[in-house]
Biotite code that builds the C-alpha atoms (Angstrom):
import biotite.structure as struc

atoms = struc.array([
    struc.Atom([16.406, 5.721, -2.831], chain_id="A", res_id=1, res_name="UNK", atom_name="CA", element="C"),
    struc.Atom([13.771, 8.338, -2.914], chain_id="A", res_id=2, res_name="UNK", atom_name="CA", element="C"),
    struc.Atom([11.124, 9.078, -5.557], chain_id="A", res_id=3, res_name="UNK", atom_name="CA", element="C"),
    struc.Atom([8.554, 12.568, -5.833], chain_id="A", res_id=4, res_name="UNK", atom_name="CA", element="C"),
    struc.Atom([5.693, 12.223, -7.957], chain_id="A", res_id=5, res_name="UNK", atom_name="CA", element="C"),
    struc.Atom([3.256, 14.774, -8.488], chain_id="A", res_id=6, res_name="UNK", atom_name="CA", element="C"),
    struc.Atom([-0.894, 13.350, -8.460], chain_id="A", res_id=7, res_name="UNK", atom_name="CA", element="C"),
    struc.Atom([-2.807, 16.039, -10.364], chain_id="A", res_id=8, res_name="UNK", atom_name="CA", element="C"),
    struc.Atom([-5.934, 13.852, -10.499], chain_id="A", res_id=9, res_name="UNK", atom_name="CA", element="C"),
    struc.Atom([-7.771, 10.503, -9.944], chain_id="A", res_id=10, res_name="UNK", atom_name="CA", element="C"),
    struc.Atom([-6.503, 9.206, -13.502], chain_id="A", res_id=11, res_name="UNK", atom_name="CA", element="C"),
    struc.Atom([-2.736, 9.979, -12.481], chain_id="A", res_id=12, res_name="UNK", atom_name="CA", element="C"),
    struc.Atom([-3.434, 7.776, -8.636], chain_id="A", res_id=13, res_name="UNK", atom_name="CA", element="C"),
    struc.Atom([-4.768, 5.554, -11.431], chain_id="A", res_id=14, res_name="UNK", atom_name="CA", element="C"),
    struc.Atom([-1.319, 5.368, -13.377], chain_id="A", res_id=15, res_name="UNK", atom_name="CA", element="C"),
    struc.Atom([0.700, 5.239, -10.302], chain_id="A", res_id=16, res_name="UNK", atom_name="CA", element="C"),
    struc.Atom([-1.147, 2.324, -8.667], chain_id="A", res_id=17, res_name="UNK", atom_name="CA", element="C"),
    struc.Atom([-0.836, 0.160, -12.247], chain_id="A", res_id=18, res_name="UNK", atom_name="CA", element="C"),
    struc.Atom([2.542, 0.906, -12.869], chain_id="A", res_id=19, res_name="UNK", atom_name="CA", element="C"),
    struc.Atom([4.022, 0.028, -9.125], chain_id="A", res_id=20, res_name="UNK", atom_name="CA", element="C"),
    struc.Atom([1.551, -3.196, -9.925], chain_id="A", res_id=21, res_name="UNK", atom_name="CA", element="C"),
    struc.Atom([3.630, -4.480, -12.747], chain_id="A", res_id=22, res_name="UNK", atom_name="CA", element="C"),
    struc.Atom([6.716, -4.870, -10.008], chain_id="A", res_id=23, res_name="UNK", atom_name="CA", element="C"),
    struc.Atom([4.322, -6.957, -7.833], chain_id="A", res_id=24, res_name="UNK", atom_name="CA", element="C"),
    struc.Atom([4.590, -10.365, -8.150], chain_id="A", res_id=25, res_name="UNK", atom_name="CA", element="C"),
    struc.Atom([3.694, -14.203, -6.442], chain_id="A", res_id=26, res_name="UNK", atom_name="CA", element="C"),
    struc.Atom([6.177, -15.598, -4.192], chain_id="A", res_id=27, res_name="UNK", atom_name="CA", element="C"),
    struc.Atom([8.180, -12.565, -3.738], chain_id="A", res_id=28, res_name="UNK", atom_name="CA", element="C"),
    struc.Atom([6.346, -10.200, -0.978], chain_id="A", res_id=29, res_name="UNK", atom_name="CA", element="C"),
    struc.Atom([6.255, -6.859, -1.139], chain_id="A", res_id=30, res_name="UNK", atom_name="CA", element="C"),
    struc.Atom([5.164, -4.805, 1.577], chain_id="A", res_id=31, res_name="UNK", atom_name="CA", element="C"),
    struc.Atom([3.890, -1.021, 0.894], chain_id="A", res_id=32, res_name="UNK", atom_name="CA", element="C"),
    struc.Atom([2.984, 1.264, 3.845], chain_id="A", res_id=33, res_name="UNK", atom_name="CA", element="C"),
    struc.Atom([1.124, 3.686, 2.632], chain_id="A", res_id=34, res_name="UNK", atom_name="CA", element="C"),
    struc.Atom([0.637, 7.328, 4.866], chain_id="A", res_id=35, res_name="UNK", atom_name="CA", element="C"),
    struc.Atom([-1.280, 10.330, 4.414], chain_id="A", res_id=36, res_name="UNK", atom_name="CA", element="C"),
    struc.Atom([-4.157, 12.590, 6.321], chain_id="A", res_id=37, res_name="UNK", atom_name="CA", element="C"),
    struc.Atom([-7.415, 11.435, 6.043], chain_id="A", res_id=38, res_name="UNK", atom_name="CA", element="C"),
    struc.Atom([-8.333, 11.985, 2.119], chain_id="A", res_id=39, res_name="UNK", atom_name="CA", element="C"),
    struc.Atom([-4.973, 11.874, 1.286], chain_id="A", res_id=40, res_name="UNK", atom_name="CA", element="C"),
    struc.Atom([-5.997, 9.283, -1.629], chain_id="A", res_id=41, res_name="UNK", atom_name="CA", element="C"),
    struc.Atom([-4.398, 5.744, 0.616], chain_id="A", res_id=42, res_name="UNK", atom_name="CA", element="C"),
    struc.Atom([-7.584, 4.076, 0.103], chain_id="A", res_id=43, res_name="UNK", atom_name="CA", element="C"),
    struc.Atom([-8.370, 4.788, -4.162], chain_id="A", res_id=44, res_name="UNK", atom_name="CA", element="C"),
    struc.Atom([-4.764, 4.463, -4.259], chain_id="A", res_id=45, res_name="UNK", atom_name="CA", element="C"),
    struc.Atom([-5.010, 0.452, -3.197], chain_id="A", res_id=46, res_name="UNK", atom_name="CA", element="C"),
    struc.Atom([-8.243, 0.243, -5.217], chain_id="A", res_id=47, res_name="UNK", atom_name="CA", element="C"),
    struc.Atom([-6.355, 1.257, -8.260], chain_id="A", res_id=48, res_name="UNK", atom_name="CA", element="C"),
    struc.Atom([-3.408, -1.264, -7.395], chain_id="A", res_id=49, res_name="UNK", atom_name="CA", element="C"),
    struc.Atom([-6.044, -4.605, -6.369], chain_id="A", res_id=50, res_name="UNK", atom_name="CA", element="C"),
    struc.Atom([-7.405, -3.550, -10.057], chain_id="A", res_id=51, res_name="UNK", atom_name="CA", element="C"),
    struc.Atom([-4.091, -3.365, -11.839], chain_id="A", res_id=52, res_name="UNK", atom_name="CA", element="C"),
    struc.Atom([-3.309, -6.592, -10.422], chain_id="A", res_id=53, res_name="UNK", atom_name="CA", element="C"),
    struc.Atom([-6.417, -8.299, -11.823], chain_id="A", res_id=54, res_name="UNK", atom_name="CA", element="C"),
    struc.Atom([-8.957, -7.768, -9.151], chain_id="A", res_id=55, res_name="UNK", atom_name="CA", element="C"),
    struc.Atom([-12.277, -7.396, -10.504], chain_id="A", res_id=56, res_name="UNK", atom_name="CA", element="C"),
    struc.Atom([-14.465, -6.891, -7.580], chain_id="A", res_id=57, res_name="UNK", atom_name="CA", element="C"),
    struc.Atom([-15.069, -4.091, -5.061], chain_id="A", res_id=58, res_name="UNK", atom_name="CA", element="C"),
    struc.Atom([-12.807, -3.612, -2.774], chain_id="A", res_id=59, res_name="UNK", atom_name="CA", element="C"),
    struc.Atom([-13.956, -2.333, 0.375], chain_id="A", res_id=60, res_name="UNK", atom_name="CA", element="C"),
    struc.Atom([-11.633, -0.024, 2.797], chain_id="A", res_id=61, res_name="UNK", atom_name="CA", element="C"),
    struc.Atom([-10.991, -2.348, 5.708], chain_id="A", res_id=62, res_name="UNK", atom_name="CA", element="C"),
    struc.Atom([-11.566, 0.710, 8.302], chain_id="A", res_id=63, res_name="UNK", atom_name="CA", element="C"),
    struc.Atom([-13.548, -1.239, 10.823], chain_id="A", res_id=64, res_name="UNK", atom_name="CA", element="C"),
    struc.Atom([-12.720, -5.133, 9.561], chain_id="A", res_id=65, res_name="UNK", atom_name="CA", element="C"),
    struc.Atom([-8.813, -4.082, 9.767], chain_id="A", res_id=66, res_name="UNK", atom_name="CA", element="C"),
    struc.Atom([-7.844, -6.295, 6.973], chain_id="A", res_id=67, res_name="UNK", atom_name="CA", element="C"),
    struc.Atom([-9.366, -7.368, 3.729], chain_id="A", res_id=68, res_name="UNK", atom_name="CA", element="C"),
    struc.Atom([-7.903, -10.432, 1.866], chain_id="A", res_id=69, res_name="UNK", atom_name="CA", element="C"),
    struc.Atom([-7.682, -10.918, -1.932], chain_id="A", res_id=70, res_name="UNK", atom_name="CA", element="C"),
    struc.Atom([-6.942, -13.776, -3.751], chain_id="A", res_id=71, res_name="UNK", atom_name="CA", element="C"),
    struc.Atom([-5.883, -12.708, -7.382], chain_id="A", res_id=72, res_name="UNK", atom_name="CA", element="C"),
    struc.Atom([-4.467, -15.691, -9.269], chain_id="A", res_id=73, res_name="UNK", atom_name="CA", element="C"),
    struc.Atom([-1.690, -17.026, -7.592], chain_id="A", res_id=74, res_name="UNK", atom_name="CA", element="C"),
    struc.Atom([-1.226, -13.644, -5.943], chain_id="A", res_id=75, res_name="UNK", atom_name="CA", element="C"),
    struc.Atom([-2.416, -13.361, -1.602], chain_id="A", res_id=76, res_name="UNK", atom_name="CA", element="C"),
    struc.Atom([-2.694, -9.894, -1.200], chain_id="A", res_id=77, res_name="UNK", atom_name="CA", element="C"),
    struc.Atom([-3.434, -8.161, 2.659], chain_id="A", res_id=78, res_name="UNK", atom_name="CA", element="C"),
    struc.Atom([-4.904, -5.107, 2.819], chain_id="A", res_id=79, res_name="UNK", atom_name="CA", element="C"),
    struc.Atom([-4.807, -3.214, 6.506], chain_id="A", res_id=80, res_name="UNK", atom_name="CA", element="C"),
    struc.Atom([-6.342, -0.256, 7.636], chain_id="A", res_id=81, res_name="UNK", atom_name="CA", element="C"),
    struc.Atom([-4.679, 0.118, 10.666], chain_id="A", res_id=82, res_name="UNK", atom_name="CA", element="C"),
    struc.Atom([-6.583, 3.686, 11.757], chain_id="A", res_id=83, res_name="UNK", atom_name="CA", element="C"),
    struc.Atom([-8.839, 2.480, 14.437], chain_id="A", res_id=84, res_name="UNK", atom_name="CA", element="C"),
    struc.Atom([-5.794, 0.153, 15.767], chain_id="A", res_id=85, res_name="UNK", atom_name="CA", element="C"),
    struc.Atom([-5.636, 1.385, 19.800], chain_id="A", res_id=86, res_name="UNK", atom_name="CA", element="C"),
    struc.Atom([-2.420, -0.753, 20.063], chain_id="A", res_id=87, res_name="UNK", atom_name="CA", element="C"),
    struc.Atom([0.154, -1.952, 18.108], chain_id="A", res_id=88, res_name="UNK", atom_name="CA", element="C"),
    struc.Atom([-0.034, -5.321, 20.065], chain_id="A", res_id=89, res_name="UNK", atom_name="CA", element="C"),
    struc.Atom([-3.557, -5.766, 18.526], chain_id="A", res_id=90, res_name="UNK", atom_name="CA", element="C"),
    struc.Atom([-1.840, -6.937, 15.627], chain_id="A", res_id=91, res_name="UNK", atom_name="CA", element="C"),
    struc.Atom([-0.191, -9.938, 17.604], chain_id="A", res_id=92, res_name="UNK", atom_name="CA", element="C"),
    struc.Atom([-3.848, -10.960, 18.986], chain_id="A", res_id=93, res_name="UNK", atom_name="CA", element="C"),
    struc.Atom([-5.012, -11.256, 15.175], chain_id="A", res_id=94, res_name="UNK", atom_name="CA", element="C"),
    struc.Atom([-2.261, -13.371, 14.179], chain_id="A", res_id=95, res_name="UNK", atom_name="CA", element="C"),
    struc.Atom([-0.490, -10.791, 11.691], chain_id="A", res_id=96, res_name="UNK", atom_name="CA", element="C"),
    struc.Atom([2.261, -13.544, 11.682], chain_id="A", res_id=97, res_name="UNK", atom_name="CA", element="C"),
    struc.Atom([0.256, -15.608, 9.854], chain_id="A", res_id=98, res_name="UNK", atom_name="CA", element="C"),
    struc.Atom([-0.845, -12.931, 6.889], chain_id="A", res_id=99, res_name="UNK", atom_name="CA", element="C"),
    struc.Atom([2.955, -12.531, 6.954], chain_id="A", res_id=100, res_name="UNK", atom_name="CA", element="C"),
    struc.Atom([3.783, -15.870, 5.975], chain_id="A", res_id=101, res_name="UNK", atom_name="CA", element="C"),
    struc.Atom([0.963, -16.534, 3.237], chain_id="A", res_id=102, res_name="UNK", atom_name="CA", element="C"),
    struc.Atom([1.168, -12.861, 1.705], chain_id="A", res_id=103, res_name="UNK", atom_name="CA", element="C"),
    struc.Atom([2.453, -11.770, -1.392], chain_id="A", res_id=104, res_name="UNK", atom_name="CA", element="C"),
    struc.Atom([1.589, -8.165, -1.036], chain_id="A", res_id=105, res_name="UNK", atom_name="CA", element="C"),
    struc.Atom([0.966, -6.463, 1.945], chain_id="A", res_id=106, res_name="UNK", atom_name="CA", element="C"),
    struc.Atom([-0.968, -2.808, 1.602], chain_id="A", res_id=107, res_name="UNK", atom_name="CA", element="C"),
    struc.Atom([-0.985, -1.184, 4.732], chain_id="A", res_id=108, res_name="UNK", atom_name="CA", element="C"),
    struc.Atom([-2.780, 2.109, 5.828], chain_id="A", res_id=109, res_name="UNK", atom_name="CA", element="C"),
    struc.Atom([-1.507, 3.806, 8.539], chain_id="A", res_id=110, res_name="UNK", atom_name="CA", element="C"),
    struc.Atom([1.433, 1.951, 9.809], chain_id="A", res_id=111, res_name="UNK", atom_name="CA", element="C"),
    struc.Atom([2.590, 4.417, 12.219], chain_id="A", res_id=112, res_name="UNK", atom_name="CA", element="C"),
    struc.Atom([-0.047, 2.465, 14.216], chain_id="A", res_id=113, res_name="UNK", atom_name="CA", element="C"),
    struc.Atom([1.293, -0.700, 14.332], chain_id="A", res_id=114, res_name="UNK", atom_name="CA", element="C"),
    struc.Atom([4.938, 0.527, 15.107], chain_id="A", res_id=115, res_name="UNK", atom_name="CA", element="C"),
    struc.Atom([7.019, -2.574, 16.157], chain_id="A", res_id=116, res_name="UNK", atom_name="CA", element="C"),
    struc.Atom([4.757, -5.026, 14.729], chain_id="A", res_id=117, res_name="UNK", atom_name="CA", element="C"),
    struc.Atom([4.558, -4.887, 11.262], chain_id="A", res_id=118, res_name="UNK", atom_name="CA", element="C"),
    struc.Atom([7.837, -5.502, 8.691], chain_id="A", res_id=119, res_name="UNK", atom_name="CA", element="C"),
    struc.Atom([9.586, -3.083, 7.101], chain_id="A", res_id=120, res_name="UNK", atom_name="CA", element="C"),
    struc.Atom([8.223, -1.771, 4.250], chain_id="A", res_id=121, res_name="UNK", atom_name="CA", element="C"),
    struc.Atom([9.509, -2.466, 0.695], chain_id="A", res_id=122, res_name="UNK", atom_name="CA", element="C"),
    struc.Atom([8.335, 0.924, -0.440], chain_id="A", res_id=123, res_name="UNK", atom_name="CA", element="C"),
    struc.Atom([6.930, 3.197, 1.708], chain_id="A", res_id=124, res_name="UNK", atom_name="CA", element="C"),
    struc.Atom([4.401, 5.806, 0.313], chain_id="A", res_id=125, res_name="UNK", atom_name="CA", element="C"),
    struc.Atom([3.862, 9.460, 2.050], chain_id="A", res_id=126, res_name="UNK", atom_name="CA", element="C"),
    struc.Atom([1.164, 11.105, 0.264], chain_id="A", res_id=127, res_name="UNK", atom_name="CA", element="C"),
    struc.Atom([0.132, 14.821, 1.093], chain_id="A", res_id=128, res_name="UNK", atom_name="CA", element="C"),
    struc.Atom([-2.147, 17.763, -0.260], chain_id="A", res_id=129, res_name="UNK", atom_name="CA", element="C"),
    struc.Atom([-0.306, 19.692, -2.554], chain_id="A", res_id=130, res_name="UNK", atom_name="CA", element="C"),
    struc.Atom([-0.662, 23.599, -2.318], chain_id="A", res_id=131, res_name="UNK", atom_name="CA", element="C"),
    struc.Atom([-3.484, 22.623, -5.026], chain_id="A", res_id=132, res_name="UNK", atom_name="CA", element="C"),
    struc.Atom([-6.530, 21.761, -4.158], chain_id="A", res_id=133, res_name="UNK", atom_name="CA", element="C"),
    struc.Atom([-7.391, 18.863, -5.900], chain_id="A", res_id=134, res_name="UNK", atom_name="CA", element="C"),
    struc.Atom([-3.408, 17.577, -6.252], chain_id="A", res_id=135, res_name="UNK", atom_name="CA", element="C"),
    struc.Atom([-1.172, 15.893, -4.101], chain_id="A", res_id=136, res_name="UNK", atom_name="CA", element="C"),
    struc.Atom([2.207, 14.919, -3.527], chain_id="A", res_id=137, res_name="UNK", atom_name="CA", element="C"),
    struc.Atom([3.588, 11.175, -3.393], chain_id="A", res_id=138, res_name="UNK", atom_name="CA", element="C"),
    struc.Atom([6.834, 10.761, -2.046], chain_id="A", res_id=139, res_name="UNK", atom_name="CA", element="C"),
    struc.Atom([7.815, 6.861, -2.318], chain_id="A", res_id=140, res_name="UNK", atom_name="CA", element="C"),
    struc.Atom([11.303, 6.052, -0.304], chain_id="A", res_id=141, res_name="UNK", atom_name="CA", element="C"),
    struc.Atom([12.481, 2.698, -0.812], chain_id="A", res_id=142, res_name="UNK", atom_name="CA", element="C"),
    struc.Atom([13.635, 0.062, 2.048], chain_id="A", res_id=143, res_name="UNK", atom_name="CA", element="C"),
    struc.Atom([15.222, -3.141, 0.138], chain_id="A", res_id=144, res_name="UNK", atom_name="CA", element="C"),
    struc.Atom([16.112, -4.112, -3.176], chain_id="A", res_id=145, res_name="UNK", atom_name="CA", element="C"),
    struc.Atom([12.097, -4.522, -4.203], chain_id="A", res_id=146, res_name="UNK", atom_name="CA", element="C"),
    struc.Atom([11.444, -1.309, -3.379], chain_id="A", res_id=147, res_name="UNK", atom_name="CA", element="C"),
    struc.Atom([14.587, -0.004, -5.502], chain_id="A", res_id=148, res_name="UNK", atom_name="CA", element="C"),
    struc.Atom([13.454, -2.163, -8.121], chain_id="A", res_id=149, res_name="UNK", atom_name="CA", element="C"),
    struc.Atom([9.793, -0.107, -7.690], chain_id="A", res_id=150, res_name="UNK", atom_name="CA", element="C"),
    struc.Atom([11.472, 3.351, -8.008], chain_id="A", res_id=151, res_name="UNK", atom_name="CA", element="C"),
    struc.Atom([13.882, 2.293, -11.002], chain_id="A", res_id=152, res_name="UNK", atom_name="CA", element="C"),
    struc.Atom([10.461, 0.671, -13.143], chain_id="A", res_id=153, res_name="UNK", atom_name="CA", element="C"),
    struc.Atom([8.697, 4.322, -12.368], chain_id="A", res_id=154, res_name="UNK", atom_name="CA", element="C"),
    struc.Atom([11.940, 6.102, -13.454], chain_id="A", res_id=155, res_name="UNK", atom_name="CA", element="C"),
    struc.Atom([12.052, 4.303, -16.919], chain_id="A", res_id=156, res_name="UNK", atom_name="CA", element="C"),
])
């Protein structure tokens, strides 16, 4: 199941991020992979989400720290940046198994670098410049019953 959305703006990243947040919940993970070019809108996009999902502090891109943990409520959410990964096995050495176990929600940035070591996605999220400059293209496909359950709360 495959959904196009068009992002005309900050405010409609915004919307996306808090309505896929309403299908996130504890002790059911979710795992989003999230692509795009640099400035494709991964980062804001998870910013938006953390917030939706009760997050009230900054949250910082985890470019050079890899991952950033949040604690919302009951809810263990991972966020990877996985741009600076040089190999996938890196992800073994800094025990992803364990953020596997104890997450509710992984976010993760670029996981075309951590090919063969990182589950499959629940919903994964391509996002691309638009012929426009400031708009941009999501295209969410989904990879289990979550992330069909993602796509049909967006399509109501």
């Amino acid at each position: 199941m495959q959904q196009t959305i068009i992002i005309n703006s900050e405010a409609d990243t915004q919307q996306l991020a808090q309505r896929i947040a309403k299908s996130v919940s504890a002790n059911q993970q979710t795992v989003l992979h999230l692509e795009g070019d640099l400035g494709a809108g991964k980062t804001t996009f998870s910013r938006y989400l953390l917030q939706a999902l009760g997050h009230s502090g900054s949250v910082k891109s985890p470019t050079y720290t890899l991952v950033e943990p949040y604690e919302i409520g009951e809810l263990a959410v991972y966020h990877f940046d996985l741009y600076r990964l040089a190999d996938p096995e890196e992800l073994e050495f800094m025990g992803m198994r364990d953020y596997l176990n104890d997450a509710d929600l992984l976010l993760v940035e670029w996981p075309s670098q951590g090919q063969g070591f990182l589950p499959e996605p629940s919903l994964h999220i391509q996002l691309v410049h638009s012929s426009e400059a400031t708009g941009r293209v999501a295209t969410l496909t989904a990879h289990n019953s979550q992330g069909m359950h993602i796509i049909q709360t967006l399509q109501k």
